[in-house]
C-alpha positions in Angstrom: -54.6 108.6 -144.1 -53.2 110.5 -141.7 -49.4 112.6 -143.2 -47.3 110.3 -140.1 -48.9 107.3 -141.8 -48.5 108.4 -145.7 -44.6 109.6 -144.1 -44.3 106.1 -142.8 -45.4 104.4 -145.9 -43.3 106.2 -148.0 -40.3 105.7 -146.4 -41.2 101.7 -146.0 -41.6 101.3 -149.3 -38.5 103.2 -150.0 -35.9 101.7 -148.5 -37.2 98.5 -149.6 -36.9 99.8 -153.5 -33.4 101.4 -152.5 -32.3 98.1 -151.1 -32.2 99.2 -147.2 -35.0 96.7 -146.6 -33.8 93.1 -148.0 -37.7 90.8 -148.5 -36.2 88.1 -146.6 -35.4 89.9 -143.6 -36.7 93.6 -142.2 -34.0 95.4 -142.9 -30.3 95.8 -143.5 -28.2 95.9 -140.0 -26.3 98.9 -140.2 -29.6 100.9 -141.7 -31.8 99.7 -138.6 -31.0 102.0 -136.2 -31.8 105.1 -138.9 -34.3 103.6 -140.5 -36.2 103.7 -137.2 -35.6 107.2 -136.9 -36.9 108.1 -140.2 -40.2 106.4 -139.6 -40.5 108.6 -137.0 -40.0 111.7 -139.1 -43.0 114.1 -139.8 -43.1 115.8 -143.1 -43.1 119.3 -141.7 -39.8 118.7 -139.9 -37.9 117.7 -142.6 -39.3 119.9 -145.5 -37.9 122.8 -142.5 -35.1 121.0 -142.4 -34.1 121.0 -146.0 -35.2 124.9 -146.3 -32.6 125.6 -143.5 -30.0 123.4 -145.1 -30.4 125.8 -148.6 -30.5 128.8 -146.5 -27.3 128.2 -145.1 -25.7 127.1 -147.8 -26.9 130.2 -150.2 -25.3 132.4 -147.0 -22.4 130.9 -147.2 -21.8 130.6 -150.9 -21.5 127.4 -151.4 -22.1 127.1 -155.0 -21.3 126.4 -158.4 -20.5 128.2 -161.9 -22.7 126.8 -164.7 -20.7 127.1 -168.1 -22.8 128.3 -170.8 -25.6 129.3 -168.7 -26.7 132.5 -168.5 -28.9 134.5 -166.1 -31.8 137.0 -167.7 -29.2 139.5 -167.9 -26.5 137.5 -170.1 -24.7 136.7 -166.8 -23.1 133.6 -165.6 -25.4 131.9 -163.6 -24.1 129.9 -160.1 -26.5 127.2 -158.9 -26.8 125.5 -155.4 -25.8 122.0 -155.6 -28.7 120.6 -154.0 -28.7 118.4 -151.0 -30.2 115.8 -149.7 -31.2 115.1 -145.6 -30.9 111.0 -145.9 -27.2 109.7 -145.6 -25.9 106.9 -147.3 -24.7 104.3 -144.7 -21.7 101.6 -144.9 -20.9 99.4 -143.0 -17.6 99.7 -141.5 -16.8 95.7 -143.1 -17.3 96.7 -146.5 -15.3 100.3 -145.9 -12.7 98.6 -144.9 -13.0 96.4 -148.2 -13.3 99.6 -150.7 -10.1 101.5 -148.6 -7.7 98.2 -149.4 -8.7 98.1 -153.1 -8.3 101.8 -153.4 -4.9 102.3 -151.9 -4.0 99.4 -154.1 -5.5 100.4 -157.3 -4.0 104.4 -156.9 -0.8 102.8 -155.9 -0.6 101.4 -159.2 -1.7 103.8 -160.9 1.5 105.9 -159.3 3.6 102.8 -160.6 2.4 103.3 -164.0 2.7 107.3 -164.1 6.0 106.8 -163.1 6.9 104.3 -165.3 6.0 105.8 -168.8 7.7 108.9 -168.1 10.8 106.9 -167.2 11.5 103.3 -167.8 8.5 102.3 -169.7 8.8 98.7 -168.7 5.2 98.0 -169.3 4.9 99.1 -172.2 8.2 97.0 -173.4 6.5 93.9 -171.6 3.2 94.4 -174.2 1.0 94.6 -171.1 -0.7 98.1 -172.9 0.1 99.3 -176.6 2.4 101.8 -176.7 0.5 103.7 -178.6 -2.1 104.1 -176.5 -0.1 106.1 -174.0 2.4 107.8 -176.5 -0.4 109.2 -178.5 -2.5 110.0 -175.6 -3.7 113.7 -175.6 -2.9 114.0 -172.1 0.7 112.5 -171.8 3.5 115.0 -172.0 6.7 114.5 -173.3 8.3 117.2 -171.3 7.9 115.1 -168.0 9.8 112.2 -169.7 12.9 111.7 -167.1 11.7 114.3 -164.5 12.2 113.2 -161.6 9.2 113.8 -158.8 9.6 113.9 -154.9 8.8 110.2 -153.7 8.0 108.7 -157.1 4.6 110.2 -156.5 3.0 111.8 -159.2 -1.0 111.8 -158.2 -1.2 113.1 -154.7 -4.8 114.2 -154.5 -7.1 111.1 -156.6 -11.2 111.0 -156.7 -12.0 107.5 -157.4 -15.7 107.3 -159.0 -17.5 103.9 -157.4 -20.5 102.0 -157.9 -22.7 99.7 -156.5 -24.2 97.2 -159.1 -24.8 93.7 -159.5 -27.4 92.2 -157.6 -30.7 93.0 -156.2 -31.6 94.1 -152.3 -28.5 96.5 -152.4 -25.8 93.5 -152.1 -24.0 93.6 -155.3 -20.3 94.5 -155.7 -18.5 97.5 -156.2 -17.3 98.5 -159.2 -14.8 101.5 -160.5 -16.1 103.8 -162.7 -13.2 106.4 -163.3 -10.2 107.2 -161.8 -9.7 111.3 -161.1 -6.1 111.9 -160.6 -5.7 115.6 -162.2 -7.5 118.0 -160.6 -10.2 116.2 -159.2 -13.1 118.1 -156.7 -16.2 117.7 -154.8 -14.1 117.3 -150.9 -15.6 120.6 -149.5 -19.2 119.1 -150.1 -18.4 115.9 -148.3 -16.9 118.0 -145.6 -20.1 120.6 -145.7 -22.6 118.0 -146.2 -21.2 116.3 -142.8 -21.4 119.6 -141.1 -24.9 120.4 -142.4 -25.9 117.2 -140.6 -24.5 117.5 -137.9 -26.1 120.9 -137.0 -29.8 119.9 -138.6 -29.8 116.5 -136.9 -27.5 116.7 -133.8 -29.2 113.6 -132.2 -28.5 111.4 -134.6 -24.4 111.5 -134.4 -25.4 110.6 -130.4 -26.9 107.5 -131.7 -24.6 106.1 -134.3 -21.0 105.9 -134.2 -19.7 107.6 -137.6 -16.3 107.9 -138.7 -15.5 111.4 -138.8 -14.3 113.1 -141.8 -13.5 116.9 -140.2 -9.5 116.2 -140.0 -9.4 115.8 -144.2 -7.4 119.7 -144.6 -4.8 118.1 -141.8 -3.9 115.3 -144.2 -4.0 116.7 -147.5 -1.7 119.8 -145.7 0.3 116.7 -144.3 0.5 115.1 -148.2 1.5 118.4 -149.4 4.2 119.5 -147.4 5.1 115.7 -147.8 6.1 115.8 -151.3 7.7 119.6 -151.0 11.2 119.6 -152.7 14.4 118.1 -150.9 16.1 121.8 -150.8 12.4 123.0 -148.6 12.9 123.2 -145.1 10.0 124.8 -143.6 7.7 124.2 -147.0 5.4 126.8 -148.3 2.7 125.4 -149.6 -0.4 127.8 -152.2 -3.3 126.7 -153.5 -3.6 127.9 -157.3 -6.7 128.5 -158.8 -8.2 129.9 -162.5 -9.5 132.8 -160.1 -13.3 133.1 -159.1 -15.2 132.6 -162.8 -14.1 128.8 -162.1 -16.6 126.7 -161.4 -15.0 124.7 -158.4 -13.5 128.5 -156.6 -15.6 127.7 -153.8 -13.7 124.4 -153.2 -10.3 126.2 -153.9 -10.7 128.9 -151.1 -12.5 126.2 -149.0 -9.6 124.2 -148.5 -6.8 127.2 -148.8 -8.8 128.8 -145.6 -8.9 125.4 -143.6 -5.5 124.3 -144.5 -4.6 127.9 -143.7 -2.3 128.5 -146.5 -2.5 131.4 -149.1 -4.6 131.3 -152.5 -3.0 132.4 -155.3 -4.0 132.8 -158.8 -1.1 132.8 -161.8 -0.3 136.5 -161.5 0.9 136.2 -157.5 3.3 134.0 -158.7 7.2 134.3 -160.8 10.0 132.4 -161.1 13.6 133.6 -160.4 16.7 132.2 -161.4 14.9 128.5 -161.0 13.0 129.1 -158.0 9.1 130.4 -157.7 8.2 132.9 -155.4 5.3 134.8 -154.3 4.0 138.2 -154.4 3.2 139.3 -150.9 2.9 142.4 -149.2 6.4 142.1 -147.0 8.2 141.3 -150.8 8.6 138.0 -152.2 8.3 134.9 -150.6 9.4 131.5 -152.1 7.0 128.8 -153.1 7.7 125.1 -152.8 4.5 123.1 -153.3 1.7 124.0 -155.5 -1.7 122.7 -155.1 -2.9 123.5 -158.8 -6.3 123.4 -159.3 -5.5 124.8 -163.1 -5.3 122.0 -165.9 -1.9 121.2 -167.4 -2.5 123.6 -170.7 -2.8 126.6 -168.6 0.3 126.2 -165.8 2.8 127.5 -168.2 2.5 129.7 -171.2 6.1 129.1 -171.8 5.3 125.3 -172.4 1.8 125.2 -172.6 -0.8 127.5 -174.3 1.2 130.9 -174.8 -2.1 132.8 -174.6 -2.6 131.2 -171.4 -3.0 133.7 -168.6 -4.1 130.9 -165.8 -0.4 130.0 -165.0 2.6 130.9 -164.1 5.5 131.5 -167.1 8.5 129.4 -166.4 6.9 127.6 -163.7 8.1 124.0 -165.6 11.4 125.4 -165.7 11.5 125.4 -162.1 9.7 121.9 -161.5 11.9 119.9 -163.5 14.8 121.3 -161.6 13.5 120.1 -158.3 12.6 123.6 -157.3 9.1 123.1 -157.0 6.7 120.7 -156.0 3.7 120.7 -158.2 0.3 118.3 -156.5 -1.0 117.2 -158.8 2.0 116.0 -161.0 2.3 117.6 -164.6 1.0 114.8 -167.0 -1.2 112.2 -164.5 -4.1 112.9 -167.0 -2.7 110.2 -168.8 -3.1 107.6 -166.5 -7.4 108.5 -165.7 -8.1 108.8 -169.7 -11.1 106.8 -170.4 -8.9 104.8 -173.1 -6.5 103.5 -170.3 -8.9 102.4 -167.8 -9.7 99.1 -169.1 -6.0 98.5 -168.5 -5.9 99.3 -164.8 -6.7 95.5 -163.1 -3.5 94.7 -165.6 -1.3 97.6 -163.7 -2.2 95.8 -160.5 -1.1 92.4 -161.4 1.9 93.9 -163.0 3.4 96.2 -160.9 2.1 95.0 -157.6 1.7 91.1 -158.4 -1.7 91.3 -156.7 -5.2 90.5 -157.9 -7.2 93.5 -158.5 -9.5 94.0 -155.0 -11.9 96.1 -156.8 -13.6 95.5 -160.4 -13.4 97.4 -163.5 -16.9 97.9 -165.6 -16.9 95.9 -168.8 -15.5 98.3 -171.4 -15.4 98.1 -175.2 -13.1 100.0 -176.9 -14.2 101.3 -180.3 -11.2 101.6 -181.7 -11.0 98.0 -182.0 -12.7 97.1 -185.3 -14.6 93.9 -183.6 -16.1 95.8 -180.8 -17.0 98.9 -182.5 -19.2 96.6 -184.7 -21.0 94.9 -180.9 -20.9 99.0 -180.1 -22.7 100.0 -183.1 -25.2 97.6 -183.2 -26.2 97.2 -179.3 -25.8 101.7 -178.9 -29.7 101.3 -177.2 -28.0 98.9 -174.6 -24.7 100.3 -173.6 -23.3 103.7 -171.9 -21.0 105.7 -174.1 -18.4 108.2 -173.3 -15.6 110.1 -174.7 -12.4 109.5 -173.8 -11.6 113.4 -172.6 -15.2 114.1 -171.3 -16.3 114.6 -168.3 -18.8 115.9 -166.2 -21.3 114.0 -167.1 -21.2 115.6 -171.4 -20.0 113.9 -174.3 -21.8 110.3 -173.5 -25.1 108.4 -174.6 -27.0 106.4 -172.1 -28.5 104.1 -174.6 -31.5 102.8 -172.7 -32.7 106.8 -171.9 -32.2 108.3 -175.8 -34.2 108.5 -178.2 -33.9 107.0 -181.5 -32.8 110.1 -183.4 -30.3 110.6 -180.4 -28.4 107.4 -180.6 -28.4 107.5 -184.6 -26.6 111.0 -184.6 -24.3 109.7 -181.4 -23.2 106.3 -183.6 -22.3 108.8 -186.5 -19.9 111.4 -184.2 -18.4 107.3 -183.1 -18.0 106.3 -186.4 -16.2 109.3 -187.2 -13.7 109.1 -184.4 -14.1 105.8 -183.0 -10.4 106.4 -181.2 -12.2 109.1 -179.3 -15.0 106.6 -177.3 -15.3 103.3 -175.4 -18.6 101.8 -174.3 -19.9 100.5 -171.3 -22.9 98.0 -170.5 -26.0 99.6 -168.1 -25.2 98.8 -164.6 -28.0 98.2 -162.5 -27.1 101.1 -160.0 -27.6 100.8 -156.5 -30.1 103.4 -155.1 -30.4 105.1 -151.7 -33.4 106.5 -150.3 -33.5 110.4 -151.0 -35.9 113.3 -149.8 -37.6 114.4 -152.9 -40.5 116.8 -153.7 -42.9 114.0 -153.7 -41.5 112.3 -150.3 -39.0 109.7 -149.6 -38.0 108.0 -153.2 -35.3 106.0 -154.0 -32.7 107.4 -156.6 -29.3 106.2 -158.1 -26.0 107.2 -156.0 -22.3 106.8 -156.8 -19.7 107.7 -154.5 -15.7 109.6 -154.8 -13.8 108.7 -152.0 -10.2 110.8 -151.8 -7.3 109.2 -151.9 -4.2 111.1 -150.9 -0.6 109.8 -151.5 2.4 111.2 -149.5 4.7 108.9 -147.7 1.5 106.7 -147.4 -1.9 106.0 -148.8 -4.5 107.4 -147.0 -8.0 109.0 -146.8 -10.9 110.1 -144.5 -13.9 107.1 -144.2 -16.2 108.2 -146.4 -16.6 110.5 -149.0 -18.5 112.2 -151.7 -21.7 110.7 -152.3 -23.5 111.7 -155.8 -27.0 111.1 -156.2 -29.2 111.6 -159.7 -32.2 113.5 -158.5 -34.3 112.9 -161.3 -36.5 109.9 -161.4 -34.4 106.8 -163.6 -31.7 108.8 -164.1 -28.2 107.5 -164.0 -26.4 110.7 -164.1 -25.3 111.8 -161.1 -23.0 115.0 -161.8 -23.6 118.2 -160.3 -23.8 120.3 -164.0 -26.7 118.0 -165.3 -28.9 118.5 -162.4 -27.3 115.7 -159.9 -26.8 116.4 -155.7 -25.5 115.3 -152.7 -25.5 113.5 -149.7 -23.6 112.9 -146.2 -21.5 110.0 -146.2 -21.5 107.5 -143.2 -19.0 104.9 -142.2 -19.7 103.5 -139.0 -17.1 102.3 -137.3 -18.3 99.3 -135.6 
């Protein structure tokens, strides 16, 4: 066979796995148009293409810090987050679908953050034990009463979505987690869309894609948005851990294209109430901080006192109004695992709406009756820890071994408090460029939601992809990539 015809095949049979080709019909609308293109595709060009793509992105240091690993010479080691040449493609019908339930679902979620650091009325109404937010790792007492610029608390969210459901690529949408600390991952949606558009020019001539360059205007725009009442010209930093982090990439990223200054704890001090910043000309006064620093490390007044990450009295200054911090001290409480399962319930109670996008099935262990279905269906189910993230601290059940799942169900048993449990979701997949050709792998995707005066994001966002045959785990540190994100916008 000649390598067009094995290209061709591959990719047929692809798309038709991945759910771009449906058996009744030849293929998916808004996939025709590329999938037509891809046929066309010999292997030579895009194996050059995706060596070009890692060239650039090596030159330009787009990377990522690996904690734990270590290089031959005991040093951390920084990995490429690998990417892949196929987009994934929606339609602009069911954008418009996932951008209403996620401006509803974060605007509740702003409700509720609001709300237990004031009023509490939901948790007087019975709609969520109050213990689970009062003894909540991540809720801090000190916010209780503080009072933030336009009630606004998670200006910045990634919400973590799914396809699942059904066969052929048609099943719903489903929310995984909700990201409203310090979430990243926007400069590789914003240098994935680049990369494509300089390997594959031709292809932005054929399809009308909603454009996703102008995301540093608006988040600038939310920033400056939420600065302090007493701000008249607002100064807005970005503050990050400094370079060992593993996101710094993102943090000078966005500081350069928003074209404001990055600052790491030591630029900064406060002064009779207000924070200012070391510069060269003296000091200059600070009025919205973009932290990219967890809430343990802002203050070492507060916080951790052996924390050198932060700034000491910077809380002083925020709860006088001083200072605007985005994201909000203490939103962690409101994307912990063991408060998801009450979002929908958020929505019908502060907005008096029915939820527009769905919740996973969740179990939570520390309920006596389903930690017993946990423990005895662990091969089934996906379970995570509360607190984790990044893809550590969780069992996929149907891709353990036996000796894993019996030593996971004893770490449960010991904390149960600390896990909830998912079913397996049959994840939608997306056709990906892999060694072996074009194969179809699992995808999620983190759309960024920013909240100012209003809700809004870019079309698009942040598409995950698990590049390992099977596997559901899509997260950069265990070996995930990603991909351009297309809405088309007709």
């Amino acid at each position: 066979m000649h390598p067009f015809d094995e290209m061709y095949e591959s990719v047929a049979q692809s798309l038709v796995q991945s759910g771009v080709y449906d058996p009744g019909h030849p293929v998916r609308p808004h996939y025709r148009d590329y999938a037509n293109w891809l046929s066309r595709q010999s292997p030579e060009l895009m194996n050059s293409r995706r060596e070009e793509a890692e060239v650039i992105f090596r030159r330009v240091g787009i990377t990522f810090a690996v904690y734990g690993a270590k290089d031959e010479d005991g040093a951390g080691t920084e990995r490429l987050i690998p990417f892949d040449l196929i987009p994934r493609i929606i339609p602009a019908s069911e954008w418009a679908t996932l951008e209403r339930g996620m401006v509803q679902r974060v605007t509740a979620l702003n409700r509720f953050l609001h709300d237990v650091y004031h009023d509490q009325e939901i948790l007087k109404a019975g709609v969520i034990p109050t213990e689970q937010v009062m003894n909540n790792a991540q809720y801090r007492a000190i916010m209780q009463g503080v009072a933030v610029p336009n009630q606004i608390y998670s200006h910045i969210a990634g919400i973590d979505i799914v396809r699942a459901g059904a066969e052929g690529g048609k099943g719903e949408y489903y929310v995984l987690e909700d990201n409203l600390r310090v979430p990243s991952g926007v400069s590789y949606m914003l240098e994935d869309r680049k990369m494509m558009m300089r390997l594959f020019p031709n292809l932005f001539a054929s399809h009308r894609v909603a454009p996703v360059a102008h995301y540093p205007d608006l988040l600038l725009e939310t920033l400056r948005e939420s600065s302090p009442a007493t701000a008249g010209d607002p100064t807005v930093v970005v503050l990050t851990p400094g370079m060992y982090n593993s996101a710094y990439f993102e943090h000078a990223f966005l500081a350069q294209q928003m074209g404001v200054e990055l600052v790491e704890g030591q630029d900064l001090f406060v002064k009779d109430g207000f924070v200012f910043m070391r510069t060269t000309r003296g000091p200059k006064r600070v009025d919205v901080i973009y932290r990219r620093v967890d809430d343990d490390f802002l203050d070492s007044e507060v916080f951790r006192p052996n924390s050198t990450l932060g700034c000491p009295g910077l809380m002083q200054a925020y709860r006088k109004g001083h200072v605007a911090i985005c994201n909000s001290v203490g939103t962690g409480v409101a994307d912990d695992k063991s408060i998801y399962p009450y979002v929908p319930k958020m929505i019908e109670f502060y907005l008096g709406e029915t939820p527009i996008l769905h919740n996973v099935p969740t179990y939570m262990c520390r309920d006596r009756s389903e930690l017993s279905y946990v423990m005895a269906n662990l091969k089934d189910l996906v379970v995570k820890e509360v607190h984790g993230a990044g893809g550590y601290g969780m069992l996929v059940g149907p891709a353990s071994t036996a000796a894993e799942i019996e030593d996971f169900g004893k770490a449960i048993l010991a904390n149960p408090e600390g896990y909830i449990a998912q079913p397996t979701l049959s994840l939608s997949s997306c056709p990906t460029y892999v060694e072996s050709g074009v194969a179809p792998r699992h995808i999620d995707l983190r759309p960024f939601v920013l909240s100012g005066k209003q809700v809004q994001m870019v079309p698009g966002g942040l598409t995950r992809v698990a590049l390992k045959a099977g596997s559901l785990v899509v997260n950069s540190s265990q070996g995930g990539g990603t991909k351009d994100t297309w809405v088309l916008e007709d």
